[in-house]
N, C-alpha and C positions, 0 to 999 in steps of 0.2 A: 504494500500500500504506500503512496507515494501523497504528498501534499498534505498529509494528517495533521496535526498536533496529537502527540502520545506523550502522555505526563510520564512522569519519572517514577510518581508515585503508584503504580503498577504492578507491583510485583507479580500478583496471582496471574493477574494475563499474560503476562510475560512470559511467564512458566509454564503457562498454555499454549503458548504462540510458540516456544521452544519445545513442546512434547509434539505438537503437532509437525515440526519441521520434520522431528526424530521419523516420527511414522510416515509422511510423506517419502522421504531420502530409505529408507529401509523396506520400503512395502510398494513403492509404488515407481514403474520402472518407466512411467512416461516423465518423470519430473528428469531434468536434464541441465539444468540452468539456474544458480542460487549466486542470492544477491547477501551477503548477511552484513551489519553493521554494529557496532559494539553496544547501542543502546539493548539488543538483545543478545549478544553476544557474550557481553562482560560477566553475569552472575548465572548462564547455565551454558560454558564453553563447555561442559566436558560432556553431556548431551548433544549438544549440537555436534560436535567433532568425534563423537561415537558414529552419530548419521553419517555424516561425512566420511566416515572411514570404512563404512556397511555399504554405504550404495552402490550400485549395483548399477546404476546409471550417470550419474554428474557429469558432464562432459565438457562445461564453464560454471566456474564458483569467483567469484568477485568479494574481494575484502573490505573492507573499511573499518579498522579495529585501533584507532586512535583515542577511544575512553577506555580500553580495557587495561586491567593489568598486567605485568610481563606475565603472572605465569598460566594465564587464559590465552598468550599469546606462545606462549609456548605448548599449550596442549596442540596449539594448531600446528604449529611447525613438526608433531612430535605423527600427526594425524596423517598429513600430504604425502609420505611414501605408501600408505596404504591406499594412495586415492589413482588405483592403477588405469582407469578411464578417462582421467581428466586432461583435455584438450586445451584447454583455454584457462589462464589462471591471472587474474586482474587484481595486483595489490595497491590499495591507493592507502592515504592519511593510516600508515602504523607506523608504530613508535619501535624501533629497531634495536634489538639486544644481541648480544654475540650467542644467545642461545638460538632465538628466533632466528636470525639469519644462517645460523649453520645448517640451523634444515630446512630453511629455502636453497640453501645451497646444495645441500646433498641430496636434495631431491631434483634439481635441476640436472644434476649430473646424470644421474640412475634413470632418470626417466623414461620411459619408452613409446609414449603416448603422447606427452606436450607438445604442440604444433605453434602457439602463441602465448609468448610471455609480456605484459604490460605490466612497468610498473613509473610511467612517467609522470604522475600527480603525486607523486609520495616524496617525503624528504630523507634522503638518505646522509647520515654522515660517514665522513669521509673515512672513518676507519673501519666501515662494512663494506667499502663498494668492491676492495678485492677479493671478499670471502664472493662475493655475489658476480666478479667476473670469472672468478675459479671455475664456479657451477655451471656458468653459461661455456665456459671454453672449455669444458668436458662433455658438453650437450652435443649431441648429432639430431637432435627431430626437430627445435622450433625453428620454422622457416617464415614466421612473423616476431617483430620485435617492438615495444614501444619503452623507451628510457628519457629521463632528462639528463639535463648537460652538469649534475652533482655527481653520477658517474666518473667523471674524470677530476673532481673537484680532489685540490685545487691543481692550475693547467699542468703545475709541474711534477705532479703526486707521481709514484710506481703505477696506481690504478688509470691516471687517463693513457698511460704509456701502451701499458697490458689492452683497454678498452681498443686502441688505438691498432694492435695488430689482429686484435681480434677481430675487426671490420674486415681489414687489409685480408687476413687466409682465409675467413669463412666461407664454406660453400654450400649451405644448407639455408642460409638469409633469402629470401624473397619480398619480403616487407620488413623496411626498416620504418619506424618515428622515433624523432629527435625531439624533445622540448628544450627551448631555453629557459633555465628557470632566474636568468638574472640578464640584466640589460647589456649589451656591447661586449658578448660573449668571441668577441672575433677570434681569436688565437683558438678557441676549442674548435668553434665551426671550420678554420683553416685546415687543424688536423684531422678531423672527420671526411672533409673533403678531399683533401689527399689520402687518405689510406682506402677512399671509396676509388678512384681512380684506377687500385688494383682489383675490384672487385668484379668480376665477368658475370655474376648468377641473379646478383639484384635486379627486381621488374618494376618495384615501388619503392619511394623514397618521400617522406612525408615531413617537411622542416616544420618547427612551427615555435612563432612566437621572438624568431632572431632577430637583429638588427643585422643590416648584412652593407659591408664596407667595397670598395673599390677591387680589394684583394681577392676576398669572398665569394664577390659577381665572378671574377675571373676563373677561380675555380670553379662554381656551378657550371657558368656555360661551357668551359672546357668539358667537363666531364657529362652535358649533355650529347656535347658534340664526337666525344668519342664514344661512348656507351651503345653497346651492341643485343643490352638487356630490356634496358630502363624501358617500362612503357605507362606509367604513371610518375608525374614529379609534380608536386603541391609544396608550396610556399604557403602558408596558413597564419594569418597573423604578423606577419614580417613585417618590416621598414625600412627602407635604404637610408641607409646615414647620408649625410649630405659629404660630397667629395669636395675635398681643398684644393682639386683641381676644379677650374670651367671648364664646361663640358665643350667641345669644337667643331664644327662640320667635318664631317670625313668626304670624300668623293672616292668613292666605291664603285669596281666594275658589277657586280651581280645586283647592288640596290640603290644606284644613284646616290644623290649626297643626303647624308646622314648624319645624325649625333651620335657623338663617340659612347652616350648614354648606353643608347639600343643599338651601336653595332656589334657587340658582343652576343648579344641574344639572337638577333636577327641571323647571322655565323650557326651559333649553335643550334638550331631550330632549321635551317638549313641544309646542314648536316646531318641531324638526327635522321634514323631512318624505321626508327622502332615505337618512338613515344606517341601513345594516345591516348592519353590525358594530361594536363596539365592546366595547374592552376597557379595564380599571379597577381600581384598586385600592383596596378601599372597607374598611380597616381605621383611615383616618382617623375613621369615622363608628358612629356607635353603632349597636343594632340598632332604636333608632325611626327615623333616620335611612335606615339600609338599608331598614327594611319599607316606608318612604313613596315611595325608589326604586322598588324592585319593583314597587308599585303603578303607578307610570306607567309602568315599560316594559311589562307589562299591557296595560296602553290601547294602546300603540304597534303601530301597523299596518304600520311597515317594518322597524322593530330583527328580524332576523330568530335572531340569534347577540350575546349578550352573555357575555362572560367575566370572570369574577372573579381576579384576582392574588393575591390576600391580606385574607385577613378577620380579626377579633379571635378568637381561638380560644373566648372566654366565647361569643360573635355566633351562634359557626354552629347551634347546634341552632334559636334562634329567625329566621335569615335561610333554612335550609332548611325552617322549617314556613311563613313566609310564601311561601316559591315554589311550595309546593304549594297552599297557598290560593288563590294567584293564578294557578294552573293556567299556570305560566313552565317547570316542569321542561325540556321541550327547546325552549329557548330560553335556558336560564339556565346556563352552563357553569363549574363550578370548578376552576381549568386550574390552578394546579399540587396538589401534596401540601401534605394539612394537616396541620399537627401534633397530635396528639391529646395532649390534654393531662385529660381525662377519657373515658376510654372506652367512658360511658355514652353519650355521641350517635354511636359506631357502628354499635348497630340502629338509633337514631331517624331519621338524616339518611341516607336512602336514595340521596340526591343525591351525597354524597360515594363516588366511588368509586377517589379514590387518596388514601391514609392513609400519615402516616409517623410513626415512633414515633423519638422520640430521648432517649435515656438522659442524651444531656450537659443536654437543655432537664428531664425530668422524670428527675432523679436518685433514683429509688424501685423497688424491685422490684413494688409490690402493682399498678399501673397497667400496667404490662409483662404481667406476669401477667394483670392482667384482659383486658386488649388479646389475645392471645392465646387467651385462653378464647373469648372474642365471637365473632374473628373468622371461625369457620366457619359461624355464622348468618348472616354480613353476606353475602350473595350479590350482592350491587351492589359489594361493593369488587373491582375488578381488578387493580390496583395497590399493591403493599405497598413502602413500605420501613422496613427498621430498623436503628436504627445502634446499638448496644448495646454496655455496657462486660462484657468477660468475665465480670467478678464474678457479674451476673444470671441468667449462665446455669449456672443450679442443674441439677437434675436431671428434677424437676418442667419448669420452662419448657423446656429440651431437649425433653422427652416432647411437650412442647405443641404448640412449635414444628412438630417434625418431626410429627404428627400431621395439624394444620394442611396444610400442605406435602401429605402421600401425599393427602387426601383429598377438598381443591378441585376442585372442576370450572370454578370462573369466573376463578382467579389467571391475568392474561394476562403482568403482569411485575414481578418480583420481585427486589426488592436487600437483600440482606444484607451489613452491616458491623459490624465487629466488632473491640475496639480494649482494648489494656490499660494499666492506668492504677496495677499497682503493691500494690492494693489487697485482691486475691482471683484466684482461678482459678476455669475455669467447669469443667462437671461434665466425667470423664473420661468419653470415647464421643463426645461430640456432634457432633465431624465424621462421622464413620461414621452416626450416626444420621440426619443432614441428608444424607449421599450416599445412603441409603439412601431417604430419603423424597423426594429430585428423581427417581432414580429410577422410582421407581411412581408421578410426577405425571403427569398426561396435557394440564395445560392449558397450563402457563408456556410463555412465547413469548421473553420477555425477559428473561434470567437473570444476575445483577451478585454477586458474591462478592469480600469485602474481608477478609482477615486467616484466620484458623484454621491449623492444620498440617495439614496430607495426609499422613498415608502411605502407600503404594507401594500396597498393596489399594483404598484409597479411590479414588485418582486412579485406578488401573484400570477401576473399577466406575464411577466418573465419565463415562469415556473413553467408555467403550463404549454408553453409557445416551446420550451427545453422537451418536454416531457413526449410532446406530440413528435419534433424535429424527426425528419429523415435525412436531414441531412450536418448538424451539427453534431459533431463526433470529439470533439477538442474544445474544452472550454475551462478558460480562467477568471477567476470572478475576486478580484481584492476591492471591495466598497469603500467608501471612506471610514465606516463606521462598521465597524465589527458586527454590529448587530442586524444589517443586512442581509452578513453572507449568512447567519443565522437562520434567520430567517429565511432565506432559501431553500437553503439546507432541511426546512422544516415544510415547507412546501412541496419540493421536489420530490421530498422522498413518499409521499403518497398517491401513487400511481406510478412510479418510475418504470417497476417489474415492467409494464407493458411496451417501454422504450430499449429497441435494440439498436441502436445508432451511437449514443454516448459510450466512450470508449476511456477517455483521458478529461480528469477534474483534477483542475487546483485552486486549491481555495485561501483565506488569511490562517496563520497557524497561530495565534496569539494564546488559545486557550483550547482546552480539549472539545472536540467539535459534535460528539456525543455520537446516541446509538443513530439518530438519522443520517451522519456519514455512514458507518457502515452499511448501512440499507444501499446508500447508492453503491457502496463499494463493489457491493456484493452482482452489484446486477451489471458494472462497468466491468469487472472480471469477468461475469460469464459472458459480456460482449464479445470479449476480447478472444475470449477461445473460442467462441462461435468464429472469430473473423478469423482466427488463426486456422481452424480445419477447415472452413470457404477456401480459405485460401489453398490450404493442401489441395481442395479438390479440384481447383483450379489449372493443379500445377500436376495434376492427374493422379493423385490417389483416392479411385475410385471405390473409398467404404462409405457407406451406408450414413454412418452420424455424420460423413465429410457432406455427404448431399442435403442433409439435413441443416445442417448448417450454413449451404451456401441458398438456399432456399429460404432464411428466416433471415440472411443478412446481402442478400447481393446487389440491395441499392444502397449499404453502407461507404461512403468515401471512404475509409479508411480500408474495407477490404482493397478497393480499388487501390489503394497508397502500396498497400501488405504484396499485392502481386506486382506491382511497380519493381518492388524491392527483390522480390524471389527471381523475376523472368527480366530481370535488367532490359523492359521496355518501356516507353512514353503512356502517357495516359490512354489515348485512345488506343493503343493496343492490349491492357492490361483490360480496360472496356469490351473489348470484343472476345477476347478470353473469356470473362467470365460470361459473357450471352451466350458463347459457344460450349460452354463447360453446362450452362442450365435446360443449353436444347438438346445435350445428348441423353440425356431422361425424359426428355417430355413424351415420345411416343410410346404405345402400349407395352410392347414387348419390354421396352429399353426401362421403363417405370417398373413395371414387376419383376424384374434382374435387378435394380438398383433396390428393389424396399425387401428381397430377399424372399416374395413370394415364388418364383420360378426362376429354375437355371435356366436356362434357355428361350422359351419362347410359352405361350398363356393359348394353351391347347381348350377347349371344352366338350365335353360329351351331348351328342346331338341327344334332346329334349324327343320325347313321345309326342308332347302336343304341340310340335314343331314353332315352339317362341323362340325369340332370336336369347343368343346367348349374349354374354361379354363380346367375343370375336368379331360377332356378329354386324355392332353399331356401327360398325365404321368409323373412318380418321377422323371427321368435322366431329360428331358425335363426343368420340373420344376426347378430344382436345376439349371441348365445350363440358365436361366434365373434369379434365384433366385442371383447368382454373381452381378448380374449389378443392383439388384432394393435393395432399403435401404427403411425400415421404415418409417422414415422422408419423402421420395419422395411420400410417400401417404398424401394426405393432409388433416384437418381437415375440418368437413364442416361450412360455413360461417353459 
């Protein structure tokens, strides 16, 4: 359960909630995947790490065991060699002992099963990180890797030395992440990048969070441009330092005259003949810069997916008119929200289709305003967000807003925030006008609400507009006032059971949210494994509760998100998957095979007083009945 408030003062449920993991992990061999964290971890580790060492299934266990004691954290390290199934082992926020780490270590060694080790959110100090390169350099199975740059802390340590060749000979690496966990890490990033140089087997490579210097750049594109592997490279969160050189025009035989910025990339991208994917943050670079990019990934015959980070907000109209010149649109992705800071390239740049307006970066009502007015022309924007100080919302932009809101067809997720600062009030009504225009929207999938007051009608009409939804699946609700989401909370929860659409709730955690959260919990879980076996049956496992399931959830977005994820295709083809996966049961024979009434084909013994049978009615017939009967309504036999 995720978004709760769970008091401390808990003990009994606790110890419920931990006998239950016990039986789950020991008894039940679909469980595969445990999340535990030390608020339940701390006072019944040795139950929980009993299960963990019985199962029979676990295949990813994730930690987070930063409140517990050393020696609750040492049952676990003492538990992980008996955990001979486990693929996937995610250690984040633990507090590191030379006991605990020796048997991450020694189990890292002996392993035979580990495929992916993460431990890049966690602080390690420096005199465990070579007990924990020992165990990695005696590993032969993980061929995913995720570390931060404490590993080699500090640059001169034995440990970044050892980390440093361990990149250089490994041949078992296929996905590397790097985290920087401190600012202008350049000297580690430099050795990283040189010992990958020797590396022939890596296919992904994932930086994230670096400053990256003049030296840095050179070694990346170098090693783009020689790598005969690499077919994912993402920059995540990066910065380019600013160079103490000026940047100069080059005049170049393959790309005319250029900035000695991007001629290094342009080179290596050029030469590349493997990579398709990458991601980048090109807000370092002006838009001749950019336009001279685009043009080579154009020419590029394997880039198949490039994403943008972050561009100059002056950039985008003329970096959105070169990708349509150079016909890059789907290939050319602008993955997060851009700030509008003119809201005249919201018809122009078609390309863009998640916009965020913020009041704290553009302190003016007229851009708001215009923002606002545009957006119901923009039919390519899906994605809104706005974070606005109350003052703005006059009576005029209310009207806007909510009008916006009732009469989209394409908004798939939508966040509103909203925040006061002292200065103005916004118009009286606007929460009623905004419940009122979610209401009659018929697109938003993903629904985010920060600040405003509810009253008691609002949150009703709320409630019930959630409760009905086919199409909100995602929603977070933080009121101004506590007693809102309460009262939500106290609404929703009578009638939900009949809502299969909501899937993901988060709510304020200030105070325990009582037994009406778990009522929704309860019914958001079994959403979710309805969408989860839709989806299996999607992906072609054809049993019986997977048909059931995809039958009671296949106008849910979120199943649609779930096969996105499994069959690596666009929306409209995870669409046509599941229309195609729901008509291969519809006709007679193919229905009574799927609900387990006949193997084969729905014979009948000819009648004396010659009435038509089942066989009989024929396809229109059938179908014209086939509406009203589900799967499920055939029942198993006792």
């Amino acid at each position: 359960m995720y978004g709760a408030y769970v008091s401390l003062e808990m003990p009994e449920r606790k110890r419920e909630a931990a006998t239950l993991l016990y039986h789950l992990l020991t008894l039940h061999r679909c469980v595969v995947s445990v999340e535990v964290n030390g608020f339940i971890f701390r006072d019944h580790h040795r139950l929980i790490c009993d299960g963990l060492r019985k199962s029979p299934s676990v295949r990813k266990l994730k930690l987070s065991l930063l409140t517990v004691a050393e020696h609750a954290a040492h049952c676990f390290a003492s538990a992980l060699p008996f955990m001979d199934h486990l693929r996937e082992l995610v250690i984040s926020q633990v507090c590191f002992d030379d006991v605990f780490v020796e048997g991450v270590c020694e189990f890292l060694a002996n392993t035979r099963s580990l495929t992916t080790f993460a431990m890049s959110h966690t602080h390690v100090e420096s005199q465990y990180t070579r007990a924990i390169l020992r165990g990695l350099e005696r590993n032969s199975t993980i061929t995913s890797l995720a570390l931060n740059t404490l590993i080699m802390h500090p640059d001169t340590s034995p440990s970044g030395a050892v980390f440093i060749e361990y990149l250089r000979g490994n041949r078992a690496l296929r996905t590397l992440t790097i985290f920087s966990r401190y600012l202008n890490e350049h000297a580690k990033l430099r050795q990283i990048m040189g010992a990958l140089m020797s590396n022939d087997t890596l296919s992904e490579l994932n930086l994230l969070n670096f400053s990256l210097d003049d030296e840095n750049i050179s070694l990346i594109t170098t090693l783009l441009a020689k790598s005969r592997t690499l077919r994912s490279f993402n920059l995540v969160d990066c910065n380019f330092t600013d160079s103490p050189l000026q940047p100069c025009m080059l005049q170049t035989e393959n790309f005319g005259k250029v900035s000695s910025r991007i001629h290094p990339w342009l080179v290596a991208l050029t030469e590349n003949k493997t990579l398709v994917e990458l991601t980048l943050n090109l807000s370092y670079f002006d838009s001749d810069d950019c336009r001279s990019f685009i043009k080579v990934l154009a020419s590029s015959t394997n880039l198949k997916q490039v994403t943008v980070t972050q561009l100059r907000s002056e950039d985008v109209a003329a970096i959105c008119r070169a990708m349509r010149e150079s016909s890059m649109r789907q290939r050319f992705y602008l993955g997060t929200y851009q700030t509008i800071k003119d809201p005249v390239v919201l018809t122009e740049c078609k390309e863009m289709t998640c916009i965020s307006f913020d009041s704290t970066v553009v302190n003016e009502l007229e851009p708001l305003h215009t923002t606002l007015t545009l957006l119901p022309s923009c039919s390519h924007v899906t994605s809104v967000r706005l974070r606005v100080n109350e003052r703005f919302i006059c009576r005029e932009v209310s009207s806007l807003l909510a009008k916006y809101i009732t009469n989209t067809a394409v908004l798939r997720d939508l966040t509103l925030s909203f925040f006061y600062d002292d200065t103005g009030f916004m118009a009286f009504g606007t929460e009623l006008a905004l419940v009122k225009a979610l209401c009659a929207n018929k697109s938003i999938c993903r629904l985010t609400i920060r600040g405003l007051c509810f009253v008691e009608t609002e949150i009703q009409m709320l409630a019930e507009m959630l409760k009905s939804s086919r199409r909100i699946y995602d929603l977070a609700f933080y009121p101004e006032t506590y007693e809102s989401a309460v009262l939500l909370l106290s609404k929703l929860s009578h009638g939900i059971c009949s809502n299969y659409t909501l899937l993901y709730l988060l709510m304020s955690q200030r105070r325990e949210l009582g037994q009406d959260w778990f009522t929704i919990v309860d019914v958001k879980r079994r959403n979710l494994a309805l969408v989860m076996r839709a989806a299996n049956f999607v992906m072609g496992m054809r049993r019986k509760y997977c048909a059931e399931a995809a039958e009671l959830v296949h106008f849910n977005p979120g199943l649609v998100e779930k096969v996105r994820q499994l069959a690596l295709v666009d929306e409209n083809e995870a669409l046509s998957r599941i229309r195609k996966s729901l008509k291969s049961f519809s006709e007679l024979d193919d229905f009574m095979r799927m609900a387990g009434v006949v193997k084969y084909s729905v014979t009948c013994q000819r009648r004396n007083d010659g009435r038509k049978q089942l066989v009989d009615i024929g396809r229109d017939c059938w179908l014209c009945i086939r509406q009203y009967l589900k799967v499920g309504d055939v029942l198993d036999p006792q």
